[in-house]
Structure formats: structure tokens, C-alpha cells
C-alpha positions in Angstrom: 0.0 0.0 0.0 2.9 2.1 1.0 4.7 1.7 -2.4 1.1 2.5 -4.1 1.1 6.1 -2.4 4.7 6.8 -3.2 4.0 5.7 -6.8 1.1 8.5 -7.2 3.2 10.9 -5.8 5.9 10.3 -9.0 6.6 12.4 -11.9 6.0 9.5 -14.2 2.1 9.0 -12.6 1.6 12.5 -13.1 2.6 12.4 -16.8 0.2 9.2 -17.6 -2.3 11.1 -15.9 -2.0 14.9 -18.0 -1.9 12.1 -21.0 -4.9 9.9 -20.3 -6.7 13.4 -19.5 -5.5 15.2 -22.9 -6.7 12.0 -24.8 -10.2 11.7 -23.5 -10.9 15.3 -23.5 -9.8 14.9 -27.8 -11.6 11.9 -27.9 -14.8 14.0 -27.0 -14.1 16.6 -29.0 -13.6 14.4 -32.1 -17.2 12.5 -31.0 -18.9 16.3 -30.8 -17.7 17.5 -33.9 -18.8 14.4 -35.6 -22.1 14.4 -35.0 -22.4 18.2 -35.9 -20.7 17.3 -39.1 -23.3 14.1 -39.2 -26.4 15.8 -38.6 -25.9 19.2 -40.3 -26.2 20.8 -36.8 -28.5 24.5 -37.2 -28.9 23.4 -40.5 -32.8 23.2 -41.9 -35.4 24.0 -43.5 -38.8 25.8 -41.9 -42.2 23.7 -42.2 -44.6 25.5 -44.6 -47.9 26.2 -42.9 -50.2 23.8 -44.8 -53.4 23.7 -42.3 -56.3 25.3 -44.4 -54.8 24.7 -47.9 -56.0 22.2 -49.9 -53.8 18.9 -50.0 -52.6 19.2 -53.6 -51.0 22.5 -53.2 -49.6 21.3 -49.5 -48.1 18.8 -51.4 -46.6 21.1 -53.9 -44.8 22.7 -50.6 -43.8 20.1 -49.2 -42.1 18.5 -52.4 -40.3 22.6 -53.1 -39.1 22.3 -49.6 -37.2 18.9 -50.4 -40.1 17.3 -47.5 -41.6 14.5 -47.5 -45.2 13.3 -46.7 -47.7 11.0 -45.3 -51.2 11.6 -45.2 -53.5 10.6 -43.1 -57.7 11.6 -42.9 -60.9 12.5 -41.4 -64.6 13.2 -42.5 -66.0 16.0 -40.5 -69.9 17.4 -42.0 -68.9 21.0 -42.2 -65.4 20.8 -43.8 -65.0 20.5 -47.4 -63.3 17.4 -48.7 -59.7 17.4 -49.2 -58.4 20.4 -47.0 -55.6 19.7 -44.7 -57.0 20.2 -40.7 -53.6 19.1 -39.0 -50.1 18.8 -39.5 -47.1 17.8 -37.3 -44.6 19.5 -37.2 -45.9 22.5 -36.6 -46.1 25.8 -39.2 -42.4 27.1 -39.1 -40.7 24.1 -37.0 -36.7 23.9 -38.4 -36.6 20.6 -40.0 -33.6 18.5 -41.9 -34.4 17.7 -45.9 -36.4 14.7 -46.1 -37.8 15.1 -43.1 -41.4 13.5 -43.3 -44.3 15.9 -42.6 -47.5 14.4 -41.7 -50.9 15.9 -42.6 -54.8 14.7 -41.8 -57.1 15.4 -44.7 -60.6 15.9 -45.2 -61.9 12.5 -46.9 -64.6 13.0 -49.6 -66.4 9.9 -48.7 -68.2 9.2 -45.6 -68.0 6.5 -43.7 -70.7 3.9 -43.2 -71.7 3.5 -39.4 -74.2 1.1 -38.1 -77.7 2.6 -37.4 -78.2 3.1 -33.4 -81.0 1.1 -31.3 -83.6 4.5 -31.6 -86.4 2.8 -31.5 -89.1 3.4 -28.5 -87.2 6.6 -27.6 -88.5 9.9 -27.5 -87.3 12.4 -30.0 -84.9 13.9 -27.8 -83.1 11.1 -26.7 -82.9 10.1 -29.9 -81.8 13.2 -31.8 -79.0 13.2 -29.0 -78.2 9.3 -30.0 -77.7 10.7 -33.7 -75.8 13.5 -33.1 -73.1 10.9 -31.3 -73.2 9.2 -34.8 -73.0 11.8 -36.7 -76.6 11.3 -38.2 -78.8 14.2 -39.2 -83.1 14.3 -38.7 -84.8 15.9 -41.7 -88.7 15.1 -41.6 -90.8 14.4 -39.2 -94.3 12.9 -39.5 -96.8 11.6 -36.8 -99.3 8.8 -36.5 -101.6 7.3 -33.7 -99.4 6.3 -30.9 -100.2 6.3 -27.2 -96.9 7.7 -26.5 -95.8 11.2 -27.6 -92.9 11.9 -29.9 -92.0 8.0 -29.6 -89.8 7.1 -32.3 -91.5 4.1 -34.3 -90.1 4.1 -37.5 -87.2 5.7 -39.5 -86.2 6.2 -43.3 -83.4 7.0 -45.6 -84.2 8.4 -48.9 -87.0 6.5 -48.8 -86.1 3.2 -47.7 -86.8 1.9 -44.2 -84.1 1.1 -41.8 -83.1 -0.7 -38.8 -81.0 -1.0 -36.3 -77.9 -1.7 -37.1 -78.2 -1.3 -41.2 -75.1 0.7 -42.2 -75.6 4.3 -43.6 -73.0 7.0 -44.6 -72.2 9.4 -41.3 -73.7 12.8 -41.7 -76.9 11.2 -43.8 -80.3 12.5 -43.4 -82.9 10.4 -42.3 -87.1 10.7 -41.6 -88.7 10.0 -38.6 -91.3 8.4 -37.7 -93.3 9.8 -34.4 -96.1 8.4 -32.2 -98.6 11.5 -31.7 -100.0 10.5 -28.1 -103.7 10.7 -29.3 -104.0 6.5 -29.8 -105.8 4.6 -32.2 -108.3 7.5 -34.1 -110.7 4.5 -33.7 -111.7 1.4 -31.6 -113.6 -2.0 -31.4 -117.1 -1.3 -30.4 -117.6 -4.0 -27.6 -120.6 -5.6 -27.1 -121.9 -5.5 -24.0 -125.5 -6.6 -24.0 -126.1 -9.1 -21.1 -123.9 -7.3 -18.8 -125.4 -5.5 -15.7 -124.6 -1.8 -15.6 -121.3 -1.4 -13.3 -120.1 -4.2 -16.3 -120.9 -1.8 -19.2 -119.4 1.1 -18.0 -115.9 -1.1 -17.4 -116.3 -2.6 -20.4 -117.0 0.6 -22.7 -114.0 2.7 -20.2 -111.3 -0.2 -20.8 -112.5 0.5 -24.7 -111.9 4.5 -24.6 -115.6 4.9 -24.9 -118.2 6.5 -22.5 -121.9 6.0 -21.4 -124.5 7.4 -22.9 -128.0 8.1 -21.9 -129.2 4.6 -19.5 -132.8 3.9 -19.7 -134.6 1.0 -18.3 -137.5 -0.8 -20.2 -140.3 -3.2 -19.2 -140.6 -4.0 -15.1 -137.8 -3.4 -13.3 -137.8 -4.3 -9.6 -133.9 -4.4 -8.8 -131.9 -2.1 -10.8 -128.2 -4.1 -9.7 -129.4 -6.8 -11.2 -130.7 -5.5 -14.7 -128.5 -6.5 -17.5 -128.6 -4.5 -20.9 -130.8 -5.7 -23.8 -129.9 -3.8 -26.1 -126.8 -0.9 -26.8 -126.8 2.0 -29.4 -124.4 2.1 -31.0 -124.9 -1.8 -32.1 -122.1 -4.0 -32.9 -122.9 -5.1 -36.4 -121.1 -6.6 -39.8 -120.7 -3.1 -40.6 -120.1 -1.2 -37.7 -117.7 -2.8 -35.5 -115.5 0.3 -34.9 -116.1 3.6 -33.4 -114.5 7.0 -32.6 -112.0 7.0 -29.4 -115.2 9.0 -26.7 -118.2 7.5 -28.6 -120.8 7.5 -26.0 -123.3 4.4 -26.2 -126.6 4.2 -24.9 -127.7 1.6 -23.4 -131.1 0.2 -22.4 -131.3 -2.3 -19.2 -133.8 -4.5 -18.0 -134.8 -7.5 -15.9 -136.5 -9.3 -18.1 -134.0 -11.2 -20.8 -132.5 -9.9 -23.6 -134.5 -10.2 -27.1 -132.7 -13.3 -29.4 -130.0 -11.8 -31.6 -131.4 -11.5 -35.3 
């Protein structure tokens, strides 16, 4: 260890020392300037700003510059076709010759997505579901449906659709609607036979109402008289009514006349 110590302390150590020193420090400097020299170091060209133009005249930019390019694209509704939206690197960015440039497009053709599951929604759940897809609503027409605005049918120019049938994003389709009013008409029950408290159910469960009751012949309990006859009559050709047709009806003990 001793001899160690007194060996550092020698002119000769000293001297490998200053040398190994001096030759890493030119070794470094020979690895720096070789790279400069290697990558052309403050050298470059500035990136064109191509966002707006359309892509043929980016192109012609790019390819003046001595830049490569790869294009990439989108469809968006309100953009016209073919306009460059992005590109990376950014407007101005130093950049070495050949340097690839990449830039999204407008596409001109829509893509096809797969109808959405609209169907027993209201209108604005399912003008919301559209919207996601990318789906405009042109016309709207109603028919009779218990349920207002309920979505019961759609079509595209023309043709009906379902879910899951693909159409081109941003396409325009026709709705269907349910206007909340019902049927415009129902079956006309018949309720001859029935005592009055069944009537009344029968013609409410039916969207219809009571007329004028009147009893006929000898009536000596008035629960127990059943209707004999009804007006409106249930015939070959009457068998439907307005929804609030009122029916009169005629009750009696005695039995009901034999149907003719």
C-alpha cells in the first residue's frame, strides 16, 4: 500500500495522468464534432404552414421544400373534402431535408356506421343518439301512438331502416313519431247481457263512455238489470267507433231479445 502512495506521488504517474486526461478530452471533442458534421447541426429548412390549404397545393410545398409526406384523414360534416385540418410538425418548425411531414385530410367519402338502437325513444333522446353518430333528422311525421314523440319508424331516402343497417355518417334520415292521441278509432264491444257497473268497465277499458241509460219493461232491482240492447250496435258493418263514442244503453230485468 505504502509503495502504491509513493507511486502516485511520481513524476511518471503524473505524466500518464496529463496524457490519459488530454486523450479523453480529444476523444470528445472528435465525437462532438462528428455528429455536428453528421447531422448538419443548425442546418434546416422551416415547415410550410399547410393547415387550411387544400392537399394538392400542400403537397406542392412540401415537395419545393425537399419534404416528405404522409397523409392521413378524417370526415368532419362542415369541412370541405380534401383540406388539410392538421399537421405535425408544426407551421415554421426547423426541420432537416427529407424530413417526413405528416398531414390529416378531409376524406370525400363518408364513412358507413351502423344505425343506433332509436327505436321506443323519444325524439330527444334520440336526436341526441344521432348527433353521437354523426346522423342528421330531416322530416318528421306523426301517427296514432299512445306515447308522444315516440320514435316508431325511420327512413333513408326513402327506404326503411333498422338497427344496425349501415348508412353513410352525416346522412339524413325521416322520422317516424307516435302523436299521443291512440288509435283514431276502436272496437265497439258488445256489452249486451252485462249488468250496468259491467258496461261502464267494459266501454272505459274500450276508450268509450256511457251514454243516456234507460230501463225498459218492469224493473224491480236495478243491480241486477242487465242491458238488452246498446246504441251504437255491434254489427257486420259497424264494428268500430270514434275513441269518446258514448253508447246508450237500455237495461232490463226481463232477458235480452234473441239476436237476429
Amino acid at each position: 500500500m505504502n509503495k502504491f502512495l509513493e507511486y502516485l506521488k511520481t513524476d511518471t504517474f503524473r505524466k500518464n495522468l496529463l496524457i490519459a486526461i488530454a486523450s479523453i478530452a480529444v476523444f470528445l471533442l472528435i465525437i462532438f464534432f462528428s455528429l455536428r458534421f453528421y447531422t448538419r447541426h443548425g442546418e434546416g429548412v422551416p415547415v410550410p404552414k399547410l393547415k387550411g390549404l387544400p392537399v394538392e397545393q400542400a403537397i406542392e410545398l412540401l415537395e419545393e421544400q425537399g419534404l416528405r409526406y404522409q397523409i392521413d384523414s378524417v370526415y368532419q360534416m362542415d369541412k370541405p373534402p380534401g383540406v388539410v385540418v392538421e399537421q405535425d410538425p408544426d407551421p415554421n418548425t426547423n426541420v432537416k431535408m427529407n424530413r417526413t411531414i405528416y398531414l390529416t385530410i378531409i376524406t370525400r367519402n363518408a364513412p358507413n356506421v351502423g344505425f343506433p338502437d332509436i327505436f321506443e325513444m323519444s325524439y330527444l333522446e334520440a336526436r341526441a343518439v344521432l348527433s353521437n353518430y354523426g346522423i342528421k333528422i330531416g322530416d318528421t311525421t306523426y301517427t296514432s301512438d299512445i306515447v308522444r314523440d315516440r320514435v316508431l319508424q325511420v327512413t333513408y331516402k326513402g327506404r326503411r331502416i333498422s338497427k344496425g343497417d349501415d348508412i353513410p355518417k352525416g346522412s339524413v334520415i325521416s322520422l317516424l313519431l307516435g302523436d299521443g292521441k291512440g288509435a283514431s278509432e276502436v272496437d265497439l264491444p258488445n256489452v249486451v247481457g252485462f249488468t250496468l257497473p259491467e258496461a261502464i268497465f267494459s266501454l272505459k277499458g274500450s276508450s268509450l263512455e256511457a251514454g243516456s241509460v234507460m230501463y225498459e219493461g218492469n224493473v224491480t232491482d236495478s243491480t241486477t238489470a242487465r242491458v238488452i240492447k246498446q246504441y251504437p250496435t255491434v254489427s257486420d258493418s259497424l264494428s268500430k267507433v270514434p275513441i269518446g263514442t258514448h253508447v246508450d244503453l237500455i237495461l232490463s230485468n226481463d232477458p235480452p231479445p234473441p239476436s237476429k
